[in-house]
N, C-alpha and C positions, 0 to 999 in steps of 0.2 A: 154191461150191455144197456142201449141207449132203450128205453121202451118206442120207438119209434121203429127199431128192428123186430121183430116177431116171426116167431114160425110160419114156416106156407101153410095158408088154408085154404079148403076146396081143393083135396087134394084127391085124384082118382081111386078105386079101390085097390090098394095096395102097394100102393105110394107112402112114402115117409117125408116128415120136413125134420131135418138133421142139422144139426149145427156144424160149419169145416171143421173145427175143432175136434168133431167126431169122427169125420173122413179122413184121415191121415195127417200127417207131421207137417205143420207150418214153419216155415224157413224166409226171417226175415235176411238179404242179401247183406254184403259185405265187401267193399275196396281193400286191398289189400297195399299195403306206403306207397305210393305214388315213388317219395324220395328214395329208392331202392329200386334201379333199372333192372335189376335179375326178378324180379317179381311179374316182370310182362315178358310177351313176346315168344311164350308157348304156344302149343296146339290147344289151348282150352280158350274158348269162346268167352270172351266177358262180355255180357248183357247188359244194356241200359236201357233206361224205361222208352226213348226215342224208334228201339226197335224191337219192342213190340205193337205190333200191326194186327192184332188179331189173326195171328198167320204162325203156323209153325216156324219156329227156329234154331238153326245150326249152325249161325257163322254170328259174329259180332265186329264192330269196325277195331275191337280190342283183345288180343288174347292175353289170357295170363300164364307164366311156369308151371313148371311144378313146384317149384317155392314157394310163388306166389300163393298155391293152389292151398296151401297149407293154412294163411293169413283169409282165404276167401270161404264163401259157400258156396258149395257145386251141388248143384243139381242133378240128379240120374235122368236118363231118359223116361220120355214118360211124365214127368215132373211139368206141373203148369204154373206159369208167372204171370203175376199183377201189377201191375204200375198201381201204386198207394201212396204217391206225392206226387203234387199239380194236376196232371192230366189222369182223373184216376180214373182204373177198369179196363187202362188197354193191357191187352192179355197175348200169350205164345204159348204154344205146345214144346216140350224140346224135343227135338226129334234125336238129342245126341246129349251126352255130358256134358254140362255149361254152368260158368259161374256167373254170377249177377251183384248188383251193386245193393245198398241200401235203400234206394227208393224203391223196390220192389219187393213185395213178398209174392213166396210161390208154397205149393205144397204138393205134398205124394200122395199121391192118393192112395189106401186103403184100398181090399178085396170089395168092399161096399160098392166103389166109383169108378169105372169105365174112366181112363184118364182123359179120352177126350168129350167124354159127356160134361162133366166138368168146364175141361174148357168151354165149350160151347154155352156154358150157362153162366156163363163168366162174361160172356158177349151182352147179356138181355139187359133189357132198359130196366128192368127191375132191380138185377145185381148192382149196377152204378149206381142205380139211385138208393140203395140201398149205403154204399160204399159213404155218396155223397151226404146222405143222414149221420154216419160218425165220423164224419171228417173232423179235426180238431178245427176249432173258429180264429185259425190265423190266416197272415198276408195268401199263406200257399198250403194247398189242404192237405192233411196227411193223415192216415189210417195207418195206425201202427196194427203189429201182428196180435195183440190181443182182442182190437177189436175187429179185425181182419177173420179172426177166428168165430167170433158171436155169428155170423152174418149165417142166416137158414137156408140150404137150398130142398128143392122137391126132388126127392130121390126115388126114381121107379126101381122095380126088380131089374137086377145086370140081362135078363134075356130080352126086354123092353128095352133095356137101357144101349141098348145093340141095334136094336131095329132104329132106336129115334135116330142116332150116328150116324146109322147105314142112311136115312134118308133125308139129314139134314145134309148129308154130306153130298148124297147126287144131288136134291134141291139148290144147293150152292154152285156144287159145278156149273153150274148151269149159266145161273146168274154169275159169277166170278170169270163165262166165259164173255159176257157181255157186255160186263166190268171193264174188260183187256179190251175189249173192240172199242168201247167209250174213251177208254184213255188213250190209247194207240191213236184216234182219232183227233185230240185236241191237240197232244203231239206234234201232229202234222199238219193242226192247224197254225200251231205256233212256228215250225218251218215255213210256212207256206208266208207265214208274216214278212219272217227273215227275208224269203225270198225277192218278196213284193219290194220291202226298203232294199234291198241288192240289186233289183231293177232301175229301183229310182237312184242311187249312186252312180250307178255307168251308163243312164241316161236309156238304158231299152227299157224303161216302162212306158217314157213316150216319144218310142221313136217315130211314129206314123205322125203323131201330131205336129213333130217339131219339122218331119217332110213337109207335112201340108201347110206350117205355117214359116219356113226360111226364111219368105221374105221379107216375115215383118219382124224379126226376131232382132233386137240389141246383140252386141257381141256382149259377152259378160264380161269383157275387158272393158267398156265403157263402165259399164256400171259399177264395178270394182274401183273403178277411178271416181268413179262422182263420191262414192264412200267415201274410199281413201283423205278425198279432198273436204268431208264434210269433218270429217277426224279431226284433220288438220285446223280448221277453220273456229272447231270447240274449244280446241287446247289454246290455239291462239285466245280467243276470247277468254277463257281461265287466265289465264297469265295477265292479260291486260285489267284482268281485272283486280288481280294480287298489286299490281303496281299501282293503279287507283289506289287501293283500300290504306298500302303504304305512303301516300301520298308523290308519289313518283313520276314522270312519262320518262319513258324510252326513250335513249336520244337516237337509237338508230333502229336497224331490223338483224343486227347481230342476233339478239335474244332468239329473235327467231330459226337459229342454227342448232339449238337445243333441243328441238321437236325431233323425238325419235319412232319415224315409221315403223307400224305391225311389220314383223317379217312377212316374207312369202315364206312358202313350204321350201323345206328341205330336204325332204323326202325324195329318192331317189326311183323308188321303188312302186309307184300310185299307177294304178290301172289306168289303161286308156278310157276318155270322155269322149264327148262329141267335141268338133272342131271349134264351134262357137261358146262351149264353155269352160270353166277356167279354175285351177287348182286355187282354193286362197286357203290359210290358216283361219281358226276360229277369233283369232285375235282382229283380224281384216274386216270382218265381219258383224262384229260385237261392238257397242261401245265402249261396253265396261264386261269385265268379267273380272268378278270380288268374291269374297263369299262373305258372309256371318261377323258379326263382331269377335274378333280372336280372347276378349274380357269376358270373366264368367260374369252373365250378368244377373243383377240383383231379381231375388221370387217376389211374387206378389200373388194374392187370392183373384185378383182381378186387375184387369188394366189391357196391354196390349198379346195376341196370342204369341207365343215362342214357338215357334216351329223344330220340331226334332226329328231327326232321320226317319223313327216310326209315325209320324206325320207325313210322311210324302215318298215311303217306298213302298207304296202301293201303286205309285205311276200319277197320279192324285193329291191335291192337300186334301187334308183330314183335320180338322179344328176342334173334332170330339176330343174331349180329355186330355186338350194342351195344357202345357205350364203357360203362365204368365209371367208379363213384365212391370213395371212402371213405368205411366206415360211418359213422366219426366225423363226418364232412361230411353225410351223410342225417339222419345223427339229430340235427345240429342245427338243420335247415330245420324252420321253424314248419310246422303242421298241416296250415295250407289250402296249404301249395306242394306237400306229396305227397299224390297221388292215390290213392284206394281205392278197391274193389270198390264197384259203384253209382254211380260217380261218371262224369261225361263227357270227352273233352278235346276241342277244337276247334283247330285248325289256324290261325295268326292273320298268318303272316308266309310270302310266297313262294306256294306252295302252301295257300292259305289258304280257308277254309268247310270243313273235312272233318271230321265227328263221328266221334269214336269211342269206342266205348264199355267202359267197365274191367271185363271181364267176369272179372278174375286175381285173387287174393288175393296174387299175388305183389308182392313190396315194387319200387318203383321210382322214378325222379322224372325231369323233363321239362327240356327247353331254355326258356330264355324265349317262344320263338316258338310254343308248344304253351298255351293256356289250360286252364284245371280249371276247371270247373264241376261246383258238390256241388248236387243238384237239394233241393227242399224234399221232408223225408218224406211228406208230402199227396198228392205229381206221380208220379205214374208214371212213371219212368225211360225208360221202353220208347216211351210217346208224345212226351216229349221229343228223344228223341233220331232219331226220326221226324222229327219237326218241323225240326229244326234238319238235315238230310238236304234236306230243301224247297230247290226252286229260290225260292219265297218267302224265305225267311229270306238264302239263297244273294246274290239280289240287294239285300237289305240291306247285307250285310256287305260289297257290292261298292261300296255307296255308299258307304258310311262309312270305306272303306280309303281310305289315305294312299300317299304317295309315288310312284315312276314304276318302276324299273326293278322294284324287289319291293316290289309292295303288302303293306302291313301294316295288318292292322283292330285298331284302338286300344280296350284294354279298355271306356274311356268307351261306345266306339260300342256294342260288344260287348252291354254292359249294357243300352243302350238299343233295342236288338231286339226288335221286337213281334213276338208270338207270342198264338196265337187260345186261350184258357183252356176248355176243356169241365169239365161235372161229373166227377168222378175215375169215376164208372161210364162213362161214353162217352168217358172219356181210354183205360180199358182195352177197351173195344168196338174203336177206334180201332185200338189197335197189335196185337191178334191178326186182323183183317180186314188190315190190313196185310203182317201175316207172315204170313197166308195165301195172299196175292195173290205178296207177292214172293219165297216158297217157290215158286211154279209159274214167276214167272221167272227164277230161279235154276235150276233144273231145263233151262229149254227154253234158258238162256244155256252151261250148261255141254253140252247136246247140241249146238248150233251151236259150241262150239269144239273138239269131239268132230270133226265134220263139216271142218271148217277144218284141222285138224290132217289129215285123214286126204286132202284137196286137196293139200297141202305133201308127205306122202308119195307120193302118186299123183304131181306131177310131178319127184319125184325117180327114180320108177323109171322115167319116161320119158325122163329126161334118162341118165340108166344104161344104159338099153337103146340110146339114138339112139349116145350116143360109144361103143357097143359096138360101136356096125357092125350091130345085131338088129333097130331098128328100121324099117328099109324093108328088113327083105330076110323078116322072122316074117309 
């Protein structure tokens, strides 16, 4: 035992500080061979440290045999588990027989422990941080079962030990109903998102504006064509310049038979628009759409940031605690693989449909599994990247993605993503109604985790007060 763990003291009169060790039978958890399919897929609950929630538990996303049962440790009812690697202290009552894995230890409690006084003491900022005092000092902390055992709780008499349960447990209710109303609430905020970009897809989110402004409206087939033709115009100039640098001229305009136009959509199937705008693919739309240098590229302590999937699937870049590169390596990635200011990236592998947008002047460059898209000067940034936000666009990318365990949406697909085209004036109509909608959920999302936050602290100061001995007696 670390001296840093010690007995509870100040402890009420008739109160004990015990060690688990004394309360009943610690039971570090157990996998039973993976390589052996008759081992799973019984009526017995396997438990991972992911689900426990501080919440009783009776189902797991894993059952094991009875074969299995034999290679595992099961739990009786009754029985409380601890998560004791990585995330340690999160804890579950089992309301049922269950087996559990090795990142968890649990125990039975003895005639001493009310099984869920226990758990409930298993909740307190003091138990974790207790937990966190003999964590072993590696990458990922773990608390094995003997020092899982040192750790002291304050043990009332079981008729005390009754009444705190009894009253921890309506004090919870309570708050646990307000809990459900907070997140029920964010829920719907996040539907309510969906709905607003499903609006601006089929064009009724401004449909009064676009009455009131018909007459001055582009058809978006114009503007589709000015793109188109500015496509055309780049590629020619590329080309003319290859032949320059070979020392070359063209002797005719043949070369130029080679330009192969963005498809249109092929999609059969796309919801009605307004009359004046126009199905294009993402390809139509984009300059370029690349992603990441496909070469593992060389580490460095410092130099240019490397952006990784967990850098930018929060919706956001993230530059805290990137890998790096060398300059020399950045500067000689061609154009379109580093990203600028204006430009989008999308998320294409694992964690994939997630826009985000290059709001930085700062220099950087991306993993393969991160796309760039440099939008056409014509498109508003701001309603692209809207659009591509869409559970529309979202379930494209769903279809067009590959493979089983980590979906990947292949740049082809990527390209071929329909996206509903507006006049550039009701592109920009589009994303300031937008950002004024989701400025007010943004607002009432950050007050519900305001609210949330301040539930988590309410039942910690009831859980403080009950192992205090204060709350059945204030």
């Amino acid at each position: 035992m670390r001296a840093d763990i010690k007995e509870v003291s100040e402890l009420p009169e008739g109160w004990k500080s015990l060690s688990v060790d004394s309360l009943g039978k610690a039971i570090t958890g157990n996998t039973p061979p993976t390589k052996d399919s008759a081992n799973y897929g019984g009526d017995i609950p396997f438990i991972k440290p992911t689900e426990l929630i501080d919440r009783p538990v009776s189902i797991g996303r894993e059952t094991i045999s009875k074969k299995g049962a034999e290679k595992a440790r099961i739990l009786p009812k009754g029985g409380v588990l601890v998560s004791c690697i990585g995330n340690l202290g999160k804890t579950a009552i089992a309301i049922r027989e269950v087996a559990f894995n090795q990142q968890i230890n649990a125990i039975v409690f003895n005639e001493t422990v009310i099984p869920e006084y226990g758990f409930y003491y298993f909740q307190t900022v003091k138990f974790r941080k207790d937990l966190e005092l003999l964590a072993s000092a590696t990458t990922i902390s773990i608390v094995n079962k003997s020092k899982f055992e040192s750790i002291y709780l304050p043990i009332a008499p079981i008729e005390q030990q009754k009444q705190i349960v009894a009253k921890i447990e309506q004090l919870f209710s309570h708050i646990d109903a307000g809990i459900e109303a907070l997140n029920t609430a964010k829920q719907r905020l996040k539907q309510y998102r969906q709905s607003v970009l499903k609006a601006a897809v089929t064009g009724e989110l401004t449909k009064e504006w676009r009455e009131e402004n018909k007459s001055k409206l582009e058809p978006a087939s114009q503007l589709l064509e000015r793109i188109l033709l500015t496509h055309r115009q780049k590629w020619e100039e590329q080309q003319l310049e290859q032949f320059e640098a070979k020392g070359k001229i063209p002797k005719n305009d043949k070369w130029k038979e080679k330009y192969k136009e963005a498809p249109s959509p092929r999609k059969s199937d796309l919801p009605i628009i307004p009359a004046n705008w126009k199905w294009v693919t993402l390809q139509q739309v984009f300059d370029v759409i690349t992603d990441g240098d496909h070469q593992a590229p060389p580490k460095s302590d410092n130099g240019v940031p490397f952006l990784v999937i967990g850098n930018v699937n929060k919706g956001v870049l993230e530059f805290g605690g990137t890998r790096f590169v060398p300059r020399e390596y950045f500067d000689n990635l061609s154009e379109i693989r580093t990203p600028r200011k204006g430009n989008i990236l999308y998320t294409v592998v694992g964690s994939y449909g997630i826009p985000v947008k290059v709001d930085s002047d700062k220099e950087f460059c991306v993993q393969r599994h991160i796309a760039i898209l440099k939008a056409s000067k014509e498109m508003s940034l701001d309603y692209l990247y809207h659009i591509l936000s869409s559970g529309f666009v979202f379930k494209q990318a769903t279809d067009v993605a590959t493979g089983t365990a980590q979906k990947t949406v292949p740049l082809g697909g990527l390209r071929e993503i329909c996206i509903p085209l507006p006049p550039i004036s009701e592109q920009l109509d589009i994303s300031q109604t937008i950002d004024i909608k989701l400025s007010a959920m943004s607002r009432l999302n950050n007050e519900i985790d305001i609210q949330l936050k301040k539930s988590k602290t309410n039942k910690q100061s009831i859980l403080a007060s009950a192992f205090s001995g204060k709350l059945c007696n204030g």
